[in-house]
PDB file of N, CA, C and O in Angstrom, chain B, residues numbered from 101:
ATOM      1  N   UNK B 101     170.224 182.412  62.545  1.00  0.00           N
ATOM      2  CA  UNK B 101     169.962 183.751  62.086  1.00  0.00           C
ATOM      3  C   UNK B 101     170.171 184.711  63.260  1.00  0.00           C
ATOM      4  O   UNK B 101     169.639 184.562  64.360  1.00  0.00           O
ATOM      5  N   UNK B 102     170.780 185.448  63.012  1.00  0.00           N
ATOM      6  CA  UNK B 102     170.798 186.439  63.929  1.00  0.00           C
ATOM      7  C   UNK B 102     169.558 188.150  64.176  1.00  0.00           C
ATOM      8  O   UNK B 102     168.902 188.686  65.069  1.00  0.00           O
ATOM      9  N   UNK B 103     169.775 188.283  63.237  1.00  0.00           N
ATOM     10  CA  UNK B 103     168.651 189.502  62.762  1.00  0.00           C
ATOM     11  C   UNK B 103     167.324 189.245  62.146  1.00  0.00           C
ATOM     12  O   UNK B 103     167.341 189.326  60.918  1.00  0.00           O
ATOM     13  N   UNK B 104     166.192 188.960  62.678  1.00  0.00           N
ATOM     14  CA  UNK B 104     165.020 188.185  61.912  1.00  0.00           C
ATOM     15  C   UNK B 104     164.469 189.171  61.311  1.00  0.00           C
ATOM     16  O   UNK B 104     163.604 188.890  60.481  1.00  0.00           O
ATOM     17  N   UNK B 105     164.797 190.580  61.546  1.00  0.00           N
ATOM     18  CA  UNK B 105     164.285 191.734  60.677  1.00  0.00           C
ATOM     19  C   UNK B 105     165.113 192.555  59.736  1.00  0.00           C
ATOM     20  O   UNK B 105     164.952 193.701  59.315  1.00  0.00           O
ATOM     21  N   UNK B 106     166.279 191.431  59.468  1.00  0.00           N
ATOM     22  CA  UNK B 106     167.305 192.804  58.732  1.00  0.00           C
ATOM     23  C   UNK B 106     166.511 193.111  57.736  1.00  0.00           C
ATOM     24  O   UNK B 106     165.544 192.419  57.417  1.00  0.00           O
ATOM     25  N   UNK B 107     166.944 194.450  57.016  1.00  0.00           N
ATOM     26  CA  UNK B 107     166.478 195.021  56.187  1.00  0.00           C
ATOM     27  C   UNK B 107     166.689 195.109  54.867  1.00  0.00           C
ATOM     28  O   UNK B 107     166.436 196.054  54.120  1.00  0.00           O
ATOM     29  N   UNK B 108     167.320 193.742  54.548  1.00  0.00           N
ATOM     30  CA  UNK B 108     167.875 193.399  53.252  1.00  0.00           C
ATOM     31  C   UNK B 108     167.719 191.369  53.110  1.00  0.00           C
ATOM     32  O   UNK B 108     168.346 190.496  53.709  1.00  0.00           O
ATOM     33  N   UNK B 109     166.606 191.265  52.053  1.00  0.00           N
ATOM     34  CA  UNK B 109     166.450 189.676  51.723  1.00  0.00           C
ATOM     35  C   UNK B 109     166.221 189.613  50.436  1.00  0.00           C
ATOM     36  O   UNK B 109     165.499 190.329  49.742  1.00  0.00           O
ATOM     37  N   UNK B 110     167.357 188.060  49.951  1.00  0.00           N
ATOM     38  CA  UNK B 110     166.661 187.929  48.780  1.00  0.00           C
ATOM     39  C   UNK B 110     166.373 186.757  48.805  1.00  0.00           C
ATOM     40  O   UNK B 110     167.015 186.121  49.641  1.00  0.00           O
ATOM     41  N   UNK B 111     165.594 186.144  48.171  1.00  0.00           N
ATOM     42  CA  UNK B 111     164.919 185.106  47.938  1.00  0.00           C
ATOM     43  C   UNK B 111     164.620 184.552  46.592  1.00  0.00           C
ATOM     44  O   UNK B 111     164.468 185.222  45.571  1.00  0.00           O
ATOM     45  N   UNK B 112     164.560 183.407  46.682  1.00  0.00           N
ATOM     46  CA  UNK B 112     164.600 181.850  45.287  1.00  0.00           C
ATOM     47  C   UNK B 112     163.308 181.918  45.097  1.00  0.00           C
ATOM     48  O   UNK B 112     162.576 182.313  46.004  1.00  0.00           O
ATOM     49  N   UNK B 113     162.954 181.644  44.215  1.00  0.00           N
ATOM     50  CA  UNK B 113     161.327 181.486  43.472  1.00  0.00           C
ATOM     51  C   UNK B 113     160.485 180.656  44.520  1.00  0.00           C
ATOM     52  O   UNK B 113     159.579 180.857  45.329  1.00  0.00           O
ATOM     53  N   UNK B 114     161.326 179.546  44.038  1.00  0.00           N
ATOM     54  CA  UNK B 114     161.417 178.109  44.858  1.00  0.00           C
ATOM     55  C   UNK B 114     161.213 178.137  46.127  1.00  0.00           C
ATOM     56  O   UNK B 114     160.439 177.251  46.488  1.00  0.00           O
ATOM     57  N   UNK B 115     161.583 178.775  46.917  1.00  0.00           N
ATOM     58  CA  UNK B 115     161.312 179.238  48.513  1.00  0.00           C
ATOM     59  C   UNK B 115     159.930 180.164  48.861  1.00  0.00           C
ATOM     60  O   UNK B 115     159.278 180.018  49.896  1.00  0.00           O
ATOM     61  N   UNK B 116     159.604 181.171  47.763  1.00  0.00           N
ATOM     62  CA  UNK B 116     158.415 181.630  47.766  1.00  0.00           C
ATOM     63  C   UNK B 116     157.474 180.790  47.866  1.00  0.00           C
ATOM     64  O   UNK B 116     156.663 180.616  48.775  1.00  0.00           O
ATOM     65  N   UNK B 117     157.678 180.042  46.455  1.00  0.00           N
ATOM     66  CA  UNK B 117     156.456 178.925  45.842  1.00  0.00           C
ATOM     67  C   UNK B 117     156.267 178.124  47.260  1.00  0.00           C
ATOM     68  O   UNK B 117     155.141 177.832  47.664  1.00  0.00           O
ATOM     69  N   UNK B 118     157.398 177.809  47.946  1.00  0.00           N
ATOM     70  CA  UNK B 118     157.465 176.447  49.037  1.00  0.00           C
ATOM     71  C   UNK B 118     156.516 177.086  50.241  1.00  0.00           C
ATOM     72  O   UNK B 118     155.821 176.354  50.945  1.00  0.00           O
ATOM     73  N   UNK B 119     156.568 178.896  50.445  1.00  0.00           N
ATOM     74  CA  UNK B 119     156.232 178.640  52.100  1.00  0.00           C
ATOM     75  C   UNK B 119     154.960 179.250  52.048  1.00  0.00           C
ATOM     76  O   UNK B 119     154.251 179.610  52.987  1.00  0.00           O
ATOM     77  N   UNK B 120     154.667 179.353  50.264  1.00  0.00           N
ATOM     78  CA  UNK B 120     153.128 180.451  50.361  1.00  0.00           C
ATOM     79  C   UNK B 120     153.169 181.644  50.377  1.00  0.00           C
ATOM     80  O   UNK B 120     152.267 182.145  51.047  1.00  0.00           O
ATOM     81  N   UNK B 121     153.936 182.421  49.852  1.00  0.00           N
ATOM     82  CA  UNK B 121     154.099 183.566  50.234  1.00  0.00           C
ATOM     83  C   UNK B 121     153.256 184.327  50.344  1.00  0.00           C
ATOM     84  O   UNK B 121     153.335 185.199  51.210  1.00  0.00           O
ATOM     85  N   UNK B 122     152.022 184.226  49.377  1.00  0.00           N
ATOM     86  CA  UNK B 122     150.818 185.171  49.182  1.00  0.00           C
ATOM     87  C   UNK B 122     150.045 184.934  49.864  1.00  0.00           C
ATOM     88  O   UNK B 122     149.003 185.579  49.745  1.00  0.00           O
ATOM     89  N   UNK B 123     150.144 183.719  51.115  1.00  0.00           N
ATOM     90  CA  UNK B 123     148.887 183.643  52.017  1.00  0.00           C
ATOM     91  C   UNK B 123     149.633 184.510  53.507  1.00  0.00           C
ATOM     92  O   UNK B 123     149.458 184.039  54.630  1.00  0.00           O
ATOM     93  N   UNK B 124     150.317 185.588  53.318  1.00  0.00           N
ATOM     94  CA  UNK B 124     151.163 185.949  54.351  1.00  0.00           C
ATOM     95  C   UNK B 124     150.179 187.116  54.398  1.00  0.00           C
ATOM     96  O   UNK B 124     149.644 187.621  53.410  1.00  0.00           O
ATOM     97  N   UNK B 125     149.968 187.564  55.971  1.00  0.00           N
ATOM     98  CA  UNK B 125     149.100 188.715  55.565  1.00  0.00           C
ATOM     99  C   UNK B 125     149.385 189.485  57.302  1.00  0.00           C
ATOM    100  O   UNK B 125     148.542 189.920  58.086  1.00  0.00           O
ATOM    101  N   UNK B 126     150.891 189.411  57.441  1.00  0.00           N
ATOM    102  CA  UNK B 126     151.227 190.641  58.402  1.00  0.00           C
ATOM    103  C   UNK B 126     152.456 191.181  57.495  1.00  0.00           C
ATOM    104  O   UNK B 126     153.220 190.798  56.610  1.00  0.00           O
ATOM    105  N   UNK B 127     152.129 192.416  58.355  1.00  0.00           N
ATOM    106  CA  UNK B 127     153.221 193.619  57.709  1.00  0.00           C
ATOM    107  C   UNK B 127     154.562 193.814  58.288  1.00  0.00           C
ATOM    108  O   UNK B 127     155.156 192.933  58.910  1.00  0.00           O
ATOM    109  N   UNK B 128     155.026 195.011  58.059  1.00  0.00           N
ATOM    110  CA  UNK B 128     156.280 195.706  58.253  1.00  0.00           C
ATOM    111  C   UNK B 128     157.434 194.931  58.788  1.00  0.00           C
ATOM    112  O   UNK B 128     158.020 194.393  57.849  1.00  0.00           O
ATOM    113  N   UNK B 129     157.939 194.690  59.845  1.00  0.00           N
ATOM    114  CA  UNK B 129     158.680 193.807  60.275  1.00  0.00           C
ATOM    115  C   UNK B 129     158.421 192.516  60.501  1.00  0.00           C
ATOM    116  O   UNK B 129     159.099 191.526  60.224  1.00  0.00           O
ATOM    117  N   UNK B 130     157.136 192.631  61.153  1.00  0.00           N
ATOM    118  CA  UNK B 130     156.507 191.384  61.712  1.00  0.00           C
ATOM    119  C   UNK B 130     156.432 190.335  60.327  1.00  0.00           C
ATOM    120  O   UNK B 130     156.331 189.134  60.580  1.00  0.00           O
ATOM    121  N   UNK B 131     156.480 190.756  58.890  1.00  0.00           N
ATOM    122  CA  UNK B 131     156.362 190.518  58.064  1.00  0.00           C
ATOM    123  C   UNK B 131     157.558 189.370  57.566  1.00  0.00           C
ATOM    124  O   UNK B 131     157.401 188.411  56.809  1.00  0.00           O
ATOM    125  N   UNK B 132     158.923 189.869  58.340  1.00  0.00           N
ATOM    126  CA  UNK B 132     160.186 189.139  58.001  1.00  0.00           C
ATOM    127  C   UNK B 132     160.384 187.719  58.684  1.00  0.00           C
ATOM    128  O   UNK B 132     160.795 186.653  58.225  1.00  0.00           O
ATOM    129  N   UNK B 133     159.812 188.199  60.324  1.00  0.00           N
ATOM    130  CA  UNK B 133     159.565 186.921  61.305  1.00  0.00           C
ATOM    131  C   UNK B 133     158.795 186.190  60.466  1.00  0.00           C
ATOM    132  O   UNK B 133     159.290 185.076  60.298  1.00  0.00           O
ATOM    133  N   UNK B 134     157.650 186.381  59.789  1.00  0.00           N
ATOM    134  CA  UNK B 134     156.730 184.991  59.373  1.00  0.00           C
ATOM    135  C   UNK B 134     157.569 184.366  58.267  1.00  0.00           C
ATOM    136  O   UNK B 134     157.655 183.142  58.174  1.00  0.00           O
ATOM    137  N   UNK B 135     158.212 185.224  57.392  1.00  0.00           N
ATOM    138  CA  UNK B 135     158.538 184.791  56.549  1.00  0.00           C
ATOM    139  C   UNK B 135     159.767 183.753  56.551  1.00  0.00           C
ATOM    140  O   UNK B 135     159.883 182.789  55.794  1.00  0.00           O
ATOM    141  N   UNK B 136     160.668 184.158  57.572  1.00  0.00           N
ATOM    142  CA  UNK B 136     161.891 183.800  58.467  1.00  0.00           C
ATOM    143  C   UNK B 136     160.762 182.085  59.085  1.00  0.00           C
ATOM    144  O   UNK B 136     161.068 180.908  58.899  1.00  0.00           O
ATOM    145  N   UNK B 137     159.719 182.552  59.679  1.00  0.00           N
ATOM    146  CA  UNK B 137     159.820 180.989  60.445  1.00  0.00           C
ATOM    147  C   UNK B 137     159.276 180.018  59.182  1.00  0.00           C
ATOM    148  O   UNK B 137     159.563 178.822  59.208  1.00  0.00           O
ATOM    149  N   UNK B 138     158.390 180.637  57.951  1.00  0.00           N
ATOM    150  CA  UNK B 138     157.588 179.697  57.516  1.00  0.00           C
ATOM    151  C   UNK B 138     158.643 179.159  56.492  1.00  0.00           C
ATOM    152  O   UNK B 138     158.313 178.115  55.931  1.00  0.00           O
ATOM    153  N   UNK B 139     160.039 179.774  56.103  1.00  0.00           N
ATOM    154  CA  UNK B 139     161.025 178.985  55.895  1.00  0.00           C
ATOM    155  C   UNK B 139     161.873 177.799  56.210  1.00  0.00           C
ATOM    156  O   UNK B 139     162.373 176.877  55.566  1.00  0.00           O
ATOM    157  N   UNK B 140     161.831 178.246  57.646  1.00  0.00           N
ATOM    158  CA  UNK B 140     162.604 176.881  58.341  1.00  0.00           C
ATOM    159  C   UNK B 140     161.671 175.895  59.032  1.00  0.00           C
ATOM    160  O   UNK B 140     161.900 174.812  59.569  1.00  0.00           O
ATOM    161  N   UNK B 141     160.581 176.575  58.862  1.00  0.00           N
ATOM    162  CA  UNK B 141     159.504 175.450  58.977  1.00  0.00           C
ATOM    163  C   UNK B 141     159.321 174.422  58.017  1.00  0.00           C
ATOM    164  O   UNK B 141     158.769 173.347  58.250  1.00  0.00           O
ATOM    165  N   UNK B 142     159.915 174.866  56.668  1.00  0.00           N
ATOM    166  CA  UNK B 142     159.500 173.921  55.546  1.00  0.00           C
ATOM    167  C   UNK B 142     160.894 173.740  54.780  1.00  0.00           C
ATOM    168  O   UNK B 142     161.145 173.734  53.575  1.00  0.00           O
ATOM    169  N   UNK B 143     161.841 173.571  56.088  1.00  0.00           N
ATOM    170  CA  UNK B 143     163.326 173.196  56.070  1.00  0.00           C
ATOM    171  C   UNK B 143     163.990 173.372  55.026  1.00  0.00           C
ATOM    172  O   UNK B 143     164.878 172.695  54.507  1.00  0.00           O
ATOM    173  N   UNK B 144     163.241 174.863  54.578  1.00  0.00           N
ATOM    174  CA  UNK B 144     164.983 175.702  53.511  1.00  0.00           C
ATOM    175  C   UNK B 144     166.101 176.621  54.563  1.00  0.00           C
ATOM    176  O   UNK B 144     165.785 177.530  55.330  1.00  0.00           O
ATOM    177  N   UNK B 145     167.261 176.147  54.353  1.00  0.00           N
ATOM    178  CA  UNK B 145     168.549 177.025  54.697  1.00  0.00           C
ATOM    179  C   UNK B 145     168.361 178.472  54.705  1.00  0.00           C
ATOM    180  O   UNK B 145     168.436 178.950  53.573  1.00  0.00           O
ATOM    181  N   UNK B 146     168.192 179.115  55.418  1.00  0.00           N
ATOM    182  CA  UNK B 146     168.244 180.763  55.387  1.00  0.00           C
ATOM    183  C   UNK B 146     170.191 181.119  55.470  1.00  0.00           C
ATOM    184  O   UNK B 146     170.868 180.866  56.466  1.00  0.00           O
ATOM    185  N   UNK B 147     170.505 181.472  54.726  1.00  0.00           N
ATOM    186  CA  UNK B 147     172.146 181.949  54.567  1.00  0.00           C
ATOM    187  C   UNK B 147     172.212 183.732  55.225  1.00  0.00           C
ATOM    188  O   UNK B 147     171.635 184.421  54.384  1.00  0.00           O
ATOM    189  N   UNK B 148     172.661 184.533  56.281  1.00  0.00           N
ATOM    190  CA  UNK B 148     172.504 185.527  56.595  1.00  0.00           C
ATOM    191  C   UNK B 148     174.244 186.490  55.666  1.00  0.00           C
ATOM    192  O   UNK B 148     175.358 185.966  55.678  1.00  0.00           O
ATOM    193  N   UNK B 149     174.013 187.531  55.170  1.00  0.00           N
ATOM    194  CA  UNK B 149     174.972 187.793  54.861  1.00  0.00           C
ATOM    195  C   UNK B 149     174.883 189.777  55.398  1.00  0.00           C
ATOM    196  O   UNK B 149     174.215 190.761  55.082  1.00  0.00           O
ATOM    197  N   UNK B 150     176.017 189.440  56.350  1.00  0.00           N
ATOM    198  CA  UNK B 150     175.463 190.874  57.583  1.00  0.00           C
ATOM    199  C   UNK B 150     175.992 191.778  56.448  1.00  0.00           C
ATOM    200  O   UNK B 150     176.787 191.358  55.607  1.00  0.00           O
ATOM    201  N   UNK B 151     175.423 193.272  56.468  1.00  0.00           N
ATOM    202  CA  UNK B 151     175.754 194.427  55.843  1.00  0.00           C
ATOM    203  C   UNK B 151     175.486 195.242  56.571  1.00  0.00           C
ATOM    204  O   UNK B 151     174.876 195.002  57.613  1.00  0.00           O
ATOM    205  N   UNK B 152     175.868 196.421  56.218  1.00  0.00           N
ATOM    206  CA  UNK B 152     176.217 197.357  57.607  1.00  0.00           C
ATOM    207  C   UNK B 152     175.707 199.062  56.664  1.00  0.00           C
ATOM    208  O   UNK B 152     176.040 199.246  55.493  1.00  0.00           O
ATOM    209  N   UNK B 153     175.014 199.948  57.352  1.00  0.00           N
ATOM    210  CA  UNK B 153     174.555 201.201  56.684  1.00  0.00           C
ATOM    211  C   UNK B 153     175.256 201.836  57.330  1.00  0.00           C
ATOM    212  O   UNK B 153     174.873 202.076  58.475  1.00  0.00           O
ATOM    213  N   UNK B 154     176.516 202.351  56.899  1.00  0.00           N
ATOM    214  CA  UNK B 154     176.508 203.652  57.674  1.00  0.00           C
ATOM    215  C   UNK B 154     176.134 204.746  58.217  1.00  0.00           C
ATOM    216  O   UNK B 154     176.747 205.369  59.084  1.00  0.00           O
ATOM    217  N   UNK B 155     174.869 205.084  57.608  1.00  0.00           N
ATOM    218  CA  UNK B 155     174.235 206.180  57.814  1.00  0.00           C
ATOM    219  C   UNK B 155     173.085 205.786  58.764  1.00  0.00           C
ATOM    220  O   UNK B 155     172.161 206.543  59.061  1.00  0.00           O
ATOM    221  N   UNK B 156     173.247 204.436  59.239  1.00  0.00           N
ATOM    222  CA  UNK B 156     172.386 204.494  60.588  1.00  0.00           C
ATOM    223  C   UNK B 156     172.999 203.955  62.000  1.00  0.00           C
ATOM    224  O   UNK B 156     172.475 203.324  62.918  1.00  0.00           O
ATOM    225  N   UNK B 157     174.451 204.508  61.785  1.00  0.00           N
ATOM    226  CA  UNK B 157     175.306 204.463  63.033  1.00  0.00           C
ATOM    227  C   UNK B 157     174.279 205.400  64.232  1.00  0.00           C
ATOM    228  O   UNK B 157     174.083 204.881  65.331  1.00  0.00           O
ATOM    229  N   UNK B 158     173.845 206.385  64.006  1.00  0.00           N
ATOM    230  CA  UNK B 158     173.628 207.167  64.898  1.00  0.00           C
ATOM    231  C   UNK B 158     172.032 207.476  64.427  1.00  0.00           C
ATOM    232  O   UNK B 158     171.566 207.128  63.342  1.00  0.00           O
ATOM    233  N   UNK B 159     171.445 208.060  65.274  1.00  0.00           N
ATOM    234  CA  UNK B 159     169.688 208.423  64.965  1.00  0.00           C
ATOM    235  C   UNK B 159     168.670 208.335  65.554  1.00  0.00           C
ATOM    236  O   UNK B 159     168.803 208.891  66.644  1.00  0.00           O
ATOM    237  N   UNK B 160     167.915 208.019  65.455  1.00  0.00           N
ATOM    238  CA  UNK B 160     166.722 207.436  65.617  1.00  0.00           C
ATOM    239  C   UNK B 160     165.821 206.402  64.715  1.00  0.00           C
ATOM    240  O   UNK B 160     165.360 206.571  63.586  1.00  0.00           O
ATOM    241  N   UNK B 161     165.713 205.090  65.738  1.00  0.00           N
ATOM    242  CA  UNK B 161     164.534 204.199  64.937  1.00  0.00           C
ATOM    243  C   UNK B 161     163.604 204.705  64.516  1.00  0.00           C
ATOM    244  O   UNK B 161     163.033 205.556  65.198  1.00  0.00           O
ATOM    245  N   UNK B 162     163.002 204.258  62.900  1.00  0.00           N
ATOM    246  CA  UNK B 162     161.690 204.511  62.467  1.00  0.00           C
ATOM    247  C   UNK B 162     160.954 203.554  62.665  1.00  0.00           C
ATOM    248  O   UNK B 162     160.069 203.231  61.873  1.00  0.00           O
ATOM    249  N   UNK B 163     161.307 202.689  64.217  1.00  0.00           N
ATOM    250  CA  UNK B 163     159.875 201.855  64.353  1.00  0.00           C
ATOM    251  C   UNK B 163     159.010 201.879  65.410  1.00  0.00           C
ATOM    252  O   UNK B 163     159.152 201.330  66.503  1.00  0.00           O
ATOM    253  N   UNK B 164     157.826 202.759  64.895  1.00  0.00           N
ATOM    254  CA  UNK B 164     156.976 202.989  66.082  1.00  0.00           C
ATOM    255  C   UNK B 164     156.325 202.133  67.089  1.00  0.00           C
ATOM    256  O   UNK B 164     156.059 200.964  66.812  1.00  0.00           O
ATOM    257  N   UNK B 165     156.024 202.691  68.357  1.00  0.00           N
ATOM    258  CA  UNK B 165     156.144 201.471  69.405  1.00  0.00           C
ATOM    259  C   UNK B 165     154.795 200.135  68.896  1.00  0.00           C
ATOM    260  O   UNK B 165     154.702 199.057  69.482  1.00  0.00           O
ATOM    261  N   UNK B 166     153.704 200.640  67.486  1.00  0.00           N
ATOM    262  CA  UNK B 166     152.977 199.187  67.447  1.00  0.00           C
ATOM    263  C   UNK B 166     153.662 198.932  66.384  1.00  0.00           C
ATOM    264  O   UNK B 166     152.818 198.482  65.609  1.00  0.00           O
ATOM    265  N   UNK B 167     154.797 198.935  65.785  1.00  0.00           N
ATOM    266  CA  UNK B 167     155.464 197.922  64.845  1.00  0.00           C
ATOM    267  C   UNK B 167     156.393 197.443  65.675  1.00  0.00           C
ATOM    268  O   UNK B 167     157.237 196.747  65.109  1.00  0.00           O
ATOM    269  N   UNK B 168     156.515 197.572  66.750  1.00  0.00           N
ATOM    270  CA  UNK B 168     157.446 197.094  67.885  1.00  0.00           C
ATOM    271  C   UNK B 168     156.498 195.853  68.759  1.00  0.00           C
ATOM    272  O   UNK B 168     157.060 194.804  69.072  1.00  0.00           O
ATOM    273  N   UNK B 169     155.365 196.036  69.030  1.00  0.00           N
ATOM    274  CA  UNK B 169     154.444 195.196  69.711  1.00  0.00           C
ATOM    275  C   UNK B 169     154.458 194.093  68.448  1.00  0.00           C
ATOM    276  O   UNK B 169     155.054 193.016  68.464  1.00  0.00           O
ATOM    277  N   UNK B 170     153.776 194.548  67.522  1.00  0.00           N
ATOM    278  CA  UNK B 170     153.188 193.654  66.575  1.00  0.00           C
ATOM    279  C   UNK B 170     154.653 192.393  66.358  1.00  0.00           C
ATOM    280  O   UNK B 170     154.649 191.163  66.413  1.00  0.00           O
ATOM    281  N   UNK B 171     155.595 193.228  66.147  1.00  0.00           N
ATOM    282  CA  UNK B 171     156.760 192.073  65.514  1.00  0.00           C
ATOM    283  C   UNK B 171     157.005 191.858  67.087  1.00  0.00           C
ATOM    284  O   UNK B 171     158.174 191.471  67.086  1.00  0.00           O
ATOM    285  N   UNK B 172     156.726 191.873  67.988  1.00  0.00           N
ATOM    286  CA  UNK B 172     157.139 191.268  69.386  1.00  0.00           C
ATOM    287  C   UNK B 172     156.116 190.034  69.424  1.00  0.00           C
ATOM    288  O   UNK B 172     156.527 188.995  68.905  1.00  0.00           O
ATOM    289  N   UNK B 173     155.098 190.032  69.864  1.00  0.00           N
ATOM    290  CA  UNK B 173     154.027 189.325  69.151  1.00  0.00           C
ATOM    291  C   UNK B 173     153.954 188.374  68.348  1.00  0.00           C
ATOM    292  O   UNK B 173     153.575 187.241  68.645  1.00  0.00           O
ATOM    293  N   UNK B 174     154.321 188.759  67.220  1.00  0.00           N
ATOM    294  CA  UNK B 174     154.555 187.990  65.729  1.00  0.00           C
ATOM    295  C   UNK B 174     155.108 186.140  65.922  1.00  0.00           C
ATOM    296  O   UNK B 174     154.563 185.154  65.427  1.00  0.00           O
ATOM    297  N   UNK B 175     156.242 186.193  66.735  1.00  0.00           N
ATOM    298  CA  UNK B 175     156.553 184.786  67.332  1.00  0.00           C
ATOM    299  C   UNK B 175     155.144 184.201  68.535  1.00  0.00           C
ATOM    300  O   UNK B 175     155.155 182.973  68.455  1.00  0.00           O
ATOM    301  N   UNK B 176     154.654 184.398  68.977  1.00  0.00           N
ATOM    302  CA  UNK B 176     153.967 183.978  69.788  1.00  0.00           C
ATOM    303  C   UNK B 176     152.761 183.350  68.441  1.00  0.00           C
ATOM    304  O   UNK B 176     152.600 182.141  68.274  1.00  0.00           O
ATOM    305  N   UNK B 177     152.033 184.387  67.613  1.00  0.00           N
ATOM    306  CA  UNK B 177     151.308 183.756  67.225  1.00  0.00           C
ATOM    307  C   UNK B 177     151.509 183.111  65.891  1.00  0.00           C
ATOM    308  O   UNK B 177     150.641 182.798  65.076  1.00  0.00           O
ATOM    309  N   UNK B 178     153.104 182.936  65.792  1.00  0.00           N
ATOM    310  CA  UNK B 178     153.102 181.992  65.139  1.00  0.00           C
ATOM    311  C   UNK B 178     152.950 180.469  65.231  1.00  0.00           C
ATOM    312  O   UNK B 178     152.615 179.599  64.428  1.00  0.00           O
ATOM    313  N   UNK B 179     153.449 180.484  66.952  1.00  0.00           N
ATOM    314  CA  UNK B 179     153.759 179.519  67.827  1.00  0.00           C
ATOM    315  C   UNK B 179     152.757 178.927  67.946  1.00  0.00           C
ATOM    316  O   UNK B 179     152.803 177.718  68.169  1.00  0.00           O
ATOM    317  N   UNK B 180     151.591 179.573  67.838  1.00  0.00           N
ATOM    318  CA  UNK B 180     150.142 178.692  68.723  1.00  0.00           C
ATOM    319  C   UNK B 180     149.740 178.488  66.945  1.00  0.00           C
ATOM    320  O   UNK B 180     149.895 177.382  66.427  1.00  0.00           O
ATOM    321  N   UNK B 181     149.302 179.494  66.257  1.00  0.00           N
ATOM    322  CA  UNK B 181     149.037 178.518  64.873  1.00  0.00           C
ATOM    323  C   UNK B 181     149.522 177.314  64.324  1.00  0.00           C
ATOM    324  O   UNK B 181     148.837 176.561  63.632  1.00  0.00           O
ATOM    325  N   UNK B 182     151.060 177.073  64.723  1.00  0.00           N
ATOM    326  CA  UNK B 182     151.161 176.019  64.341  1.00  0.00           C
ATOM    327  C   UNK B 182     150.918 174.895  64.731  1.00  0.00           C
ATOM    328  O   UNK B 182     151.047 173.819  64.148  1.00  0.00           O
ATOM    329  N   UNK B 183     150.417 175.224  66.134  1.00  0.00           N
ATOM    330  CA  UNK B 183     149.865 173.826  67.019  1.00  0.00           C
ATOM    331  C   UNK B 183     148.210 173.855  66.260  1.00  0.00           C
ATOM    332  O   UNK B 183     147.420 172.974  66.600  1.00  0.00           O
ATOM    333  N   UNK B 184     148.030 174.297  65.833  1.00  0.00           N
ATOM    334  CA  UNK B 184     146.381 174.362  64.609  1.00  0.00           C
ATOM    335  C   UNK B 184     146.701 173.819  63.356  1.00  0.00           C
ATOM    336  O   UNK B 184     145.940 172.943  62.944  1.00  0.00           O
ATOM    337  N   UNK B 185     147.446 174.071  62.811  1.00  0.00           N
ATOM    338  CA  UNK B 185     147.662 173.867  61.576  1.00  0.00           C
ATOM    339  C   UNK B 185     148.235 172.369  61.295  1.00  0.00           C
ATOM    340  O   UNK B 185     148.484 171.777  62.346  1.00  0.00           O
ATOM    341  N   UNK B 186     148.490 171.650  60.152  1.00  0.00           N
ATOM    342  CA  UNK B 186     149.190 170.930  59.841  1.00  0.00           C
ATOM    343  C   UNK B 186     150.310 171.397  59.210  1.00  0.00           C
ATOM    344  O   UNK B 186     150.163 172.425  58.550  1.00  0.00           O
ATOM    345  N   UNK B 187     151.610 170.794  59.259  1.00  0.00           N
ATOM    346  CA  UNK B 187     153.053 171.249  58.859  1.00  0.00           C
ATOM    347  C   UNK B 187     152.548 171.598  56.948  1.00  0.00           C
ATOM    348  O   UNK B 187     151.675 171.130  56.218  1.00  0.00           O
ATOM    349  N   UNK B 188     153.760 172.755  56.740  1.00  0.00           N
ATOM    350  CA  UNK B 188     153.792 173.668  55.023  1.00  0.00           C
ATOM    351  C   UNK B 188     154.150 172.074  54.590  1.00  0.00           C
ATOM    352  O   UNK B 188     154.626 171.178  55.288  1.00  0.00           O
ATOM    353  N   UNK B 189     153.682 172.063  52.976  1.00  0.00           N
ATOM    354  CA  UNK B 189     154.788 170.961  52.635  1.00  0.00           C
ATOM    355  C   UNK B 189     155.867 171.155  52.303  1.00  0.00           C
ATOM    356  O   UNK B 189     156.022 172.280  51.827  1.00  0.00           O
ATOM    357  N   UNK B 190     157.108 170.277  52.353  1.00  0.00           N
ATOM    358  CA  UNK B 190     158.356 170.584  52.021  1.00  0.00           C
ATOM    359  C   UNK B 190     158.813 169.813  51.607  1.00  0.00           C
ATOM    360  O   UNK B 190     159.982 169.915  51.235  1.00  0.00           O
TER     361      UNK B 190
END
């Protein structure tokens, strides 16, 4: 994967049902990372298919610097939960 936050996903029932989706309980970006690892944690294929906005060639990010911490973050504590946890089933 290249982009763990693009701004465009779709997703299989089946992949919901598999990684829990409703026990997910971070937001905004940080939201895509969990969802992104608790996938390949429970060894479904993520397929990336790049798309491109033109209208955000140029601008300014709308991501303020704690949705910037938080999804910076977001890998770390995924990292140590899973040394707590036992593996999703898959």
């Amino acid at each position: 994967m290249k982009d763990a936050t693009a701004g465009f996903k779709a997703w299989r029932a089946e992949t919901l049902r598999a990684i829990e989706v409703s026990s997910i309980r971070s937001n905004g970006y940080a939201f895509q990372v969990e969802m992104n690892y608790r996938t390949v944690r429970a060894g479904i294929r993520i397929v990336e298919t790049p798309i491109r906005f033109e209208e955000r060639n140029e601008g300014s990010s709308k991501m303020t610097l704690g949705v910037q911490i938080e999804s910076a973050l977001m890998p770390w504590r995924l990292l140590l939960g899973h040394r707590r946890r036992p593996a999703l089933p898959g």
